[in-house]
N, C-alpha and C positions, 0 to 999 in steps of 0.2 A: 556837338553833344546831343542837339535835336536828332540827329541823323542815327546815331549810336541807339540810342532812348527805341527810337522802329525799329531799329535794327534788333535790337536784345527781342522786343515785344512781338516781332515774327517770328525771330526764334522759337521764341515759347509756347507761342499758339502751333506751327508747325510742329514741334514735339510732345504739346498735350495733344493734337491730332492722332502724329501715330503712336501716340501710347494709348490711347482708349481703341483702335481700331487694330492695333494688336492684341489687346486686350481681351477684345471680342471676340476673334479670331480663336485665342486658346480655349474662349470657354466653351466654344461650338466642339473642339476638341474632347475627345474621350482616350481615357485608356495613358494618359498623362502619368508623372512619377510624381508619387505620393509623395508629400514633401512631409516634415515637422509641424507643429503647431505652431501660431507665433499671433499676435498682438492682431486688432484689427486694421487693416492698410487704410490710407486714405485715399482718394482716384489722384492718380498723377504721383503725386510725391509718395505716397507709401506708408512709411515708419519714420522718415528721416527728421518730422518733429518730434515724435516722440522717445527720440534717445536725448533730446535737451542739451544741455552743456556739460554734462558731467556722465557720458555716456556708458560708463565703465559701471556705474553704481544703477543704472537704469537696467542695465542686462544683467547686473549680479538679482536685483528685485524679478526681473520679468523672468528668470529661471525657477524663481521658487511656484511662479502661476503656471509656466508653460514646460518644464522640467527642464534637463539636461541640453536639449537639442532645440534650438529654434528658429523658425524662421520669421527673415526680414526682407522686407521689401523697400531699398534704397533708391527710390527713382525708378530708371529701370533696370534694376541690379539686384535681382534674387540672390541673398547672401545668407547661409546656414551659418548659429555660429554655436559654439560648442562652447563648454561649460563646466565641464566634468571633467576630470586630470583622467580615471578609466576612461572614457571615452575615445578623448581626442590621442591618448597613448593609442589604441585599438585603429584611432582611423590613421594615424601619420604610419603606424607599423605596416598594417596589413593593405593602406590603399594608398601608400605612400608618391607611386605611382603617378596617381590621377590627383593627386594634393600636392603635386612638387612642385608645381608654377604656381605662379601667381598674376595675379589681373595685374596688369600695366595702366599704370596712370597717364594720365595726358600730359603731364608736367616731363615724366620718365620720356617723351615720345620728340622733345625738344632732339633736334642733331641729331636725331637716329641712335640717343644713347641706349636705350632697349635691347636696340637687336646687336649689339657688341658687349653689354655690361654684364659678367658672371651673376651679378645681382637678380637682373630682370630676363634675362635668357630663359627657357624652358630647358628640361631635363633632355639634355641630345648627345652628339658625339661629340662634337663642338664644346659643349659645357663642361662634358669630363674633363674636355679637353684641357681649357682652360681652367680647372679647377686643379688639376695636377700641376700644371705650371706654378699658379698662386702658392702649392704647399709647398715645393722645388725650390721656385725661386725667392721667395718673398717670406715666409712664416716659419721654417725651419730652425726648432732650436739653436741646432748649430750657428746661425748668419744672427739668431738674436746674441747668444754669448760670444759671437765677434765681436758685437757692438758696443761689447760690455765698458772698452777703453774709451770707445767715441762718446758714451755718454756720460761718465765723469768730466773727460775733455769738458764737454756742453755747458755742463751744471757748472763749473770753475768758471767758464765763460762768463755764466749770466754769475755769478756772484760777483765775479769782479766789476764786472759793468754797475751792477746794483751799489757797492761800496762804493765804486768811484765819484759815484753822482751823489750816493749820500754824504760823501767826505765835502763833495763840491756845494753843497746845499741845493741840490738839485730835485725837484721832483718827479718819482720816478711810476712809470703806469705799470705796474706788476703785472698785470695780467698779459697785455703787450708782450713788457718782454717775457715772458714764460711762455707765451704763444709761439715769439721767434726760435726761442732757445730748443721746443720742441718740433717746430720747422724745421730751423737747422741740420737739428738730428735725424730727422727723417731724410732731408733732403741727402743729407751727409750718407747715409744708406743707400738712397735709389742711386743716387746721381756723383756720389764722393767731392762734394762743392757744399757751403754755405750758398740756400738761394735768397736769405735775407741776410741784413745788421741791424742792428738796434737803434740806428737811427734813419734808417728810409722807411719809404713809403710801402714798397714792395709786400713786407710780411702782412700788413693791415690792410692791403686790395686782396692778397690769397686770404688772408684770414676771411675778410667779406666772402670772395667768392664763395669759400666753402659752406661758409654759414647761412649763404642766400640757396644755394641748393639743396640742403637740408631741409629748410625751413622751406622754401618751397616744394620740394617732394611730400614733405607732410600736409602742406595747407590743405585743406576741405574746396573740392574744386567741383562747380555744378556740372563741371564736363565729365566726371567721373562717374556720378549719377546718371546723366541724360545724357550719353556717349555721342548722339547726334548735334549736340551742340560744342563738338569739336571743330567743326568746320567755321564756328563765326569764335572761340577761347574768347568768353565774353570776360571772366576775369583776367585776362591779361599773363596766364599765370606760366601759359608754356614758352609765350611769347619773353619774357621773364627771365626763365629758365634757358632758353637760348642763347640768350644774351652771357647769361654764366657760361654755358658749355665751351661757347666758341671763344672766352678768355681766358678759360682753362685749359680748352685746347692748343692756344696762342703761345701761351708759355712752356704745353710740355712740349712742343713742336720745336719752338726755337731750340730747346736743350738736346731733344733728339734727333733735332739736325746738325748741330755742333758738336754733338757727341761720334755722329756718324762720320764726318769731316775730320775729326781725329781721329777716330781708327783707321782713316782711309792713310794719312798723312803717316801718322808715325807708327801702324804696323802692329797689328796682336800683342806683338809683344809688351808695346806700353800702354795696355789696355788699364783698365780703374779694376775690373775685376767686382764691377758691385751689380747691383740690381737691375742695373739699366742695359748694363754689356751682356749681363746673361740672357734679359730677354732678346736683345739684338742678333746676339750669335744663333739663339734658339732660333729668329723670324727668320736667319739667312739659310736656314739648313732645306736640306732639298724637300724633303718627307714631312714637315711642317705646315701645320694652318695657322700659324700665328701671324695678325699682319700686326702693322704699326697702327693701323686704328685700335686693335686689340690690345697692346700695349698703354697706349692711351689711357684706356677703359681701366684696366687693372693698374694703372699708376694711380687715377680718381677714385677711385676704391679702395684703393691701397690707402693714402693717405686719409679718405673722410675717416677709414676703420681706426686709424693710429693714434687722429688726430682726435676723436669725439669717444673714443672706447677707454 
C-alpha cells in the first residue's frame, strides 16, 4: 500500500511537471486557434471541479454566462462543448467529418477493444465496413420479424417457470429471470441455442459481465484526464475492464469454436442459418475483412445494444 501511495504521488508530480511546461511552451506560441470562451481554468486540473456532481445543470448555467459554445479544460483535455440544438445541428452536418470519432477512453483500451469495436473505431473503410455488416446481418427488419415466433416461445417460457414456482410456493427474482428470458432470446438469434436456464449460474456471471463493462466504460477515470497516467491505471479501472473483456471473450470463443466444428462436421447444409453462420460465411469469403476478432466485437455490441436499449 506504502509503495502504491509513491507510486500514485510520482505519478502526479511527473504530470503536474509536464503540464505546466507544456503549458508554457503554448503561451510562448502565437498565431494559435482561437478557441470559445469558457470559465476560469485552474493550473493542472482546469474545470474539472467546477462541473461539481451534477454536471449537466452546471453547463446548462455556464451557457447563459459564456453563450452557446464553450470551452473547458479537463485535465489535459481541451473539450468544446456545445449547447445550442442550431448549433451542434450546423457542426455534426457540415463538419461531420472531423466530429465522427470520438476520444477513446482508457477503460475502451483493455484487449485492444478499440481498435475492433464499430463503437470506438474512427470513420475509415474498415468501419463502413463493419457497419454494413451490423445492418445486413444483425438489425434488419426482416431477421427482427423472424423472431417474431422465438419471442412469444420466450415469453411462455418465462411465465411458466414464474407460475410453477408460484404454484410451488417458491420465491421467484423477476428480474433474474426476465434478464435470462431476454438472453435467451438473444442468444437464440445469434447463436439458435438457449445460453442460459433459470436455474444456473451462467445468465447472472453474463448479466455481471455486461453490467461491469458498462459501468466501467462510464466511470470518471483520472487516466482520461491526465492521459500520461495510463502507464501506472492508478484506479484499477482498465485493468478491470480486462478482466471483463477476456470472459466475454472466453465464452463467445467457445461458442464459435463449436459452431465452426459443426459446420465442418455436418456440412452447409445443416447450418443454423442465424447470426452467427452468416457472419462466419461472410469471414470465410475471399474478398473479406472480416476476422473472428471482428465478430467478437459486433456480438459485445450487439448484445450490450439489445440487452440495455
Amino acid at each position: 500500500m506504502e509503495f502504491l501511495c509513491y507510486l500514485l504521488l510520482i505519478s502526479f508530480v511527473w504530470a503536474s511537471v509536464h503540464v505546466l511546461i507544456t503549458s508554457n511552451l503554448l503561451r510562448q506560441k502565437s498565431g494559435g486557434p482561437v478557441l470559445p470562451p469558457g470559465p476560469r481554468q485552474l493550473p493542472i486540473i482546469g474545470n474539472i471541479l467546477a462541473l461539481g456532481n451534477k454536471p449537466h445543470r452546471k453547463l446548462a448555467n455556464l451557457s447563459k454566462t459564456y453563450g452557446p459554445l464553450i470551452t473547458l479544460k479537463l485535465g489535459r483535455i481541451t473539450t468544446i462543448v456545445i449547447s445550442s440544438p442550431v448549433i451542434a445541428k450546423e457542426a455534426l452536418q457540415k463538419h461531420d467529418q472531423a466530429l465522427s470519432s470520438r476520444p477513446t477512453r482508457d477503460a475502451i483500451r483493455a484487449n485492444n477493444h478499440y481498435k475492433n469495436s464499430i463503437i470506438w473505431l474512427p470513420a475509415s473503410t474498415h468501419w463502413k465496413f463493419l457497419k454494413k455488416v451490423s445492418a445486413v446481418q444483425m438489425f434488419t427488419p426482416q431477421k427482427l420479424d423472424a423472431s417474431q415466433t422465438l419471442r412469444q416461445e420466450k415469453v411462455q417460457e418465462m411465465l411458466d417457470y414464474v407460475h410453477e414456482n408460484f404454484n410451488n410456493g417458491h420465491v421467484v427474482d423477476v428480474g433474474r429471470v426476465a434478464f435470462t428470458t431476454l438472453l435467451n432470446l438473444i442468444s437464440n438469434t445469434f447463436f439458435s441455442f438457449d445460453i442460459a436456464n433459470y436455474n444456473s449460474n451462467l445468465s447472472e456471471e453474463f448479466s455481471d459481465l455486461v453490467v461491469n463493462v458498462m459501468e466501467l466504460a462510464g466511470k470518471p477515470n483520472i487516466a482520461d484526464y491526465f492521459p500520461i497516467l495510463r502507464l501506472v491505471d492508478p484506479q484499477g479501472v482498465r485493468r478491470k475492464m480486462n478482466i471483463c473483456f477476456k470472459r466475454l471473450t472466453q465464452i463467445f470463443d467457445s461458442i464459435i469454436n463449436e459452431r465452426t466444428k459443426g459446420r465442418s462436421s455436418l456440412g452447409a447444409s445443416k447450418a443454423s442459418h442465424d447470426v452467427l453462420d452468416g457472419l462466419l460465411i461472410l469471414a470465410k469469403e475471399n474478398d473479406t475483412e472480416l476476422s473472428y476478432t471482428d465478430i467478437q466485437a459486433l456480438l459485445l455490441v450487439s448484445v450490450k445494444i439489445r440487452l440495455f436499449n
